[in-house]
C-alpha positions in Angstrom: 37.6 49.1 -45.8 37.2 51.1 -42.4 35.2 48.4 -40.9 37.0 46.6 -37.6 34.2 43.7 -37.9 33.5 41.8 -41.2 30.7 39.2 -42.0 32.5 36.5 -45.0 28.7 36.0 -46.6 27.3 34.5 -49.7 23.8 33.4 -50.5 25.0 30.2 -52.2 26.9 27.7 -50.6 30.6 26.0 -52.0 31.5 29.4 -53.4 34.4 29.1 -51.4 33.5 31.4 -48.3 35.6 29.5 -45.5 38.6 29.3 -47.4 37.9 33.0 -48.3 37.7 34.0 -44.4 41.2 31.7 -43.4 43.2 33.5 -46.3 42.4 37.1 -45.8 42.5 36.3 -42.0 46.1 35.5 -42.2 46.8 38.0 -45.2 45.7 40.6 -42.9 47.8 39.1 -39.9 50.7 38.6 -42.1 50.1 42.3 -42.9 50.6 43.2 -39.0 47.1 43.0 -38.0 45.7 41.5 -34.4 43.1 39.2 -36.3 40.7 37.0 -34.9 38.5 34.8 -37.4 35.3 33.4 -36.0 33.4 30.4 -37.0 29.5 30.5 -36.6 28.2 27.8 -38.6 27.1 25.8 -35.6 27.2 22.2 -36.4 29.1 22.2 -39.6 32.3 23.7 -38.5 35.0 24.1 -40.9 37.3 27.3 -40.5 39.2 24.9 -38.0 39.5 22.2 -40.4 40.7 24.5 -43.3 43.6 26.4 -40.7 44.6 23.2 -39.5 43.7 23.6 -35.8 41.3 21.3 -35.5 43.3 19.1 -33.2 43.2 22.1 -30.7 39.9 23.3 -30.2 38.9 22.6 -26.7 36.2 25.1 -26.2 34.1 26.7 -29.1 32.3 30.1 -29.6 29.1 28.4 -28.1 31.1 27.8 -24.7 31.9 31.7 -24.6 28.5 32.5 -25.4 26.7 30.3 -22.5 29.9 31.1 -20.3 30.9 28.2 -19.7 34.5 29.2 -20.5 36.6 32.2 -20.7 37.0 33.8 -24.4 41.1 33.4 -24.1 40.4 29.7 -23.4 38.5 29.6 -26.4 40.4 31.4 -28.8 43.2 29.1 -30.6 46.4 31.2 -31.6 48.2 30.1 -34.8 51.8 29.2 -34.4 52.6 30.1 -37.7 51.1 33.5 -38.1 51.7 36.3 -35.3 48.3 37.8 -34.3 46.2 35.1 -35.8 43.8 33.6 -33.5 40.3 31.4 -34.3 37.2 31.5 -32.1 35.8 27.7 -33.8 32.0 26.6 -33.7 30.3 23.8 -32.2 29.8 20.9 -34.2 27.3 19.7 -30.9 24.9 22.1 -30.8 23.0 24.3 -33.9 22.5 27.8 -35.0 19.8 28.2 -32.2 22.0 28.5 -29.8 23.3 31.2 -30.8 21.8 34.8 -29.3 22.4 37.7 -32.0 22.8 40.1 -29.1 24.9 38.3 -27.2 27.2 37.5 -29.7 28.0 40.7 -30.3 28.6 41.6 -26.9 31.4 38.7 -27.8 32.5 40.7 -30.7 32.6 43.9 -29.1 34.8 42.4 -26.4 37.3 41.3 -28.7 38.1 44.2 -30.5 37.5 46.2 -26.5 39.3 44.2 -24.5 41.5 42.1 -26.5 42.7 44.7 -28.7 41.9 42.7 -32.1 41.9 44.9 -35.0 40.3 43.0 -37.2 38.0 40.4 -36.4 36.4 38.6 -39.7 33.2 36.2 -39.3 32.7 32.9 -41.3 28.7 33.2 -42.2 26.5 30.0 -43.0 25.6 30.2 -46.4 21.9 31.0 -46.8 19.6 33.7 -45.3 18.4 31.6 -42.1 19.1 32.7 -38.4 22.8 31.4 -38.9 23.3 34.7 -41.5 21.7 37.2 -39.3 23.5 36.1 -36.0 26.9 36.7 -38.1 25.5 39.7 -39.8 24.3 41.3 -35.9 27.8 42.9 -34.7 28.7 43.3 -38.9 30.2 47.1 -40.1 30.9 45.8 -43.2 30.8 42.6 -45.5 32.8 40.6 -48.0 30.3 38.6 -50.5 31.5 36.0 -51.8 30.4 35.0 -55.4 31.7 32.6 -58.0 31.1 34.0 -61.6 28.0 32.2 -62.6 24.2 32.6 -62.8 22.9 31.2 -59.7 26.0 32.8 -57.4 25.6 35.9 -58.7 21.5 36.1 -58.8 21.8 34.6 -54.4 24.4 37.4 -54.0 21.9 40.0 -55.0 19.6 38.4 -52.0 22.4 38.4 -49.8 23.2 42.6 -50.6 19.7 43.7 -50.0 19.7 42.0 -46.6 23.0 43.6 -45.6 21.7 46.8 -46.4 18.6 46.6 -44.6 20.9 45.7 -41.6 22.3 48.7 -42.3 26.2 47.2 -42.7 27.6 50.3 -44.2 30.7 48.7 -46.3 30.2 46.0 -48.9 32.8 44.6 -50.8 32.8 41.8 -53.6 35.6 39.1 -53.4 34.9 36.8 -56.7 36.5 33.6 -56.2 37.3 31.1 -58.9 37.6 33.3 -62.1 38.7 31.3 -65.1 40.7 34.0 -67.1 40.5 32.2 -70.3 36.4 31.3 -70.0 36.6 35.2 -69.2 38.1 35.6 -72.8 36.1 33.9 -74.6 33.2 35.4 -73.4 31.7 31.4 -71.2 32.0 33.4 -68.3 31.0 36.8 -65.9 34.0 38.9 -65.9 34.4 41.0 -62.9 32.9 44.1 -64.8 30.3 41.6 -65.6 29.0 41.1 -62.0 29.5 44.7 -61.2 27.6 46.0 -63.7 24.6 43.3 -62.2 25.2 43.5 -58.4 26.2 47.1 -58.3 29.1 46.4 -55.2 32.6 47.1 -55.8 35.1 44.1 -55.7 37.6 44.1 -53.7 39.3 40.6 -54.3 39.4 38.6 -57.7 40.4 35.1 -57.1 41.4 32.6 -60.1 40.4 29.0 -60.3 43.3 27.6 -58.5 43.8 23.8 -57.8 46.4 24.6 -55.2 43.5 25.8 -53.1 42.7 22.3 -53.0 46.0 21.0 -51.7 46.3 24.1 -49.3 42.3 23.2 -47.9 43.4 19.3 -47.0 46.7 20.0 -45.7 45.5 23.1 -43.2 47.3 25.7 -44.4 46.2 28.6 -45.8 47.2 29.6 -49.5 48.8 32.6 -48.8 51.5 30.7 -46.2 52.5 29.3 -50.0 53.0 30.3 -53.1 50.0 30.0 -55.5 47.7 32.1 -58.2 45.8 31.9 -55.3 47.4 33.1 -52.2 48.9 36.2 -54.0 45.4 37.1 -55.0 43.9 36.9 -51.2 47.2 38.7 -50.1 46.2 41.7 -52.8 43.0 41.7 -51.5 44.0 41.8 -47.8 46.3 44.8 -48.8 42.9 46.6 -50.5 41.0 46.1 -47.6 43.9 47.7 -45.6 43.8 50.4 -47.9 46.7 50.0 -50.6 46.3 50.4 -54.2 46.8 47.1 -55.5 45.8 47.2 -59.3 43.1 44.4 -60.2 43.8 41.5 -63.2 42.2 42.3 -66.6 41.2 39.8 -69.2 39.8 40.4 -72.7 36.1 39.2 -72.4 33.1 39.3 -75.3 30.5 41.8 -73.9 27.9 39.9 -75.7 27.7 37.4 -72.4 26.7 40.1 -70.3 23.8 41.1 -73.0 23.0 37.6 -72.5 22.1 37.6 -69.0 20.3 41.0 -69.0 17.4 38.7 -69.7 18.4 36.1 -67.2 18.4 39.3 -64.8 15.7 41.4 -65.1 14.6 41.2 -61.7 18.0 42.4 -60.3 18.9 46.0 -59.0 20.7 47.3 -62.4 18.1 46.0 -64.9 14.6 47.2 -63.4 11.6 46.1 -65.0 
């Protein structure tokens, strides 16, 4: 991806889109990038919580936005990872506070005048004023999706909207594959969801339950050594550009014949 600015969307909630945006954040910085991740689900912050700053945030991406601090006294560097730095939400306030336009005056000052690279936003889940303040200063997008119905039918929602904001790269990271549901045909494969959704991936995550120990002990998966981490590090690496080959698992195309019925309504089955 070319894009300097990313939205981290989904139309579903708990598919895993905070923990998404804190390991390709510090993939990317790992990878030599100036990264800054930003956190705008006012009122249910997170991203903090999931890097293990939260003990450090003093000011919040609100503060910048009403001026009541400056951005380098809100933005939290990571003292494990060079180049990683976290602009967190309020938990005080809610998602009116926050001014589309202004925040990407924000965003454009931090790639400007700060020199970040690569700055990736955490997006509320959903299609409310919280998406479309995150979406404003977007040039591209990673959707999130888990591989089941009611992921993949919100994603579709979540695409069409990106494209009528005219966000000109958008990428597929699906998170929590189960290789040997895959095979046996219980669940979407990646060709699966591209054949319904019609986006490229870019990341395939497996079901991983050291994502769970690496959420509660604040540190991103890809710090360690997991199923996990080295699959948000590959994807980091495609979205800088490398050709990093994708996991393949035997699957039962019957499932996907299946769900053309579920999907008519969706943009590759018409009708």
């Amino acid at each position: 991806m070319n894009a300097k600015v990313i939205v981290v969307t989904s139309g579903k909630g708990g598919v895993g889109k905070t923990t998404t945006t804190a390991n390709i954040g510090a993939a990317l910085a790992k990878l030599g990038e100036k990264v800054a991740v930003i956190d705008v689900d006012v009122g249910l912050r997170n991203l903090d919580v999931v890097m293990g700053l939260e003990s450090r945030v003093v000011f919040d991406l609100v503060d910048v936005l009403e001026g009541k601090c400056r951005m380098s006294q809100a933005l939290i560097r990571d003292k494990r990872v060079e180049n990683l730095y976290l602009l967190p939400a309020s938990q005080t306030r809610d998602k009116d506070a926050l001014d589309p336009e202004v925040f990407k005056g924000v965003v454009r000052d931090l790639v400007e005048q700060e020199g970040f690279t690569r700055i990736l936003i955490d997006s509320p889940a959903g299609i409310e004023s919280g998406f479309k303040t995150a979406a404003a200063p977007a040039q591209g997008a990673l959707v999130v999706v888990n591989p089941e119905v009611s992921s993949v039918r919100d994603a579709d929602r979540i695409i069409g909207l990106l494209e009528a904001q005219q966000v000109s790269e958008i990428r597929l990271v699906i998170n929590r594959l189960r290789p040997k549901m895959v095979a046996s045909g219980n669940m979407l494969s990646e060709a699966d969801i591209l054949d319904i959704l019609g986006v490229k991936p870019i990341g395939i995550i497996p079901e991983d339950e050291g994502i769970i120990v690496s959420t509660n002990v604040g540190e991103p998966a890809v710090l360690g050594k997991t199923k996990a981490g080295e699959a948000f590090m590959a994807t980091a690496r495609r979205l800088k550009g490398e050709d990093v080959p994708y996991p393949k698992f035997e699957e039962d195309r019957g499932f996907l014949a299946a769900l053309r019925r579920l999907f008519g309504g969706l943009r590759c089955f018409p009708g």
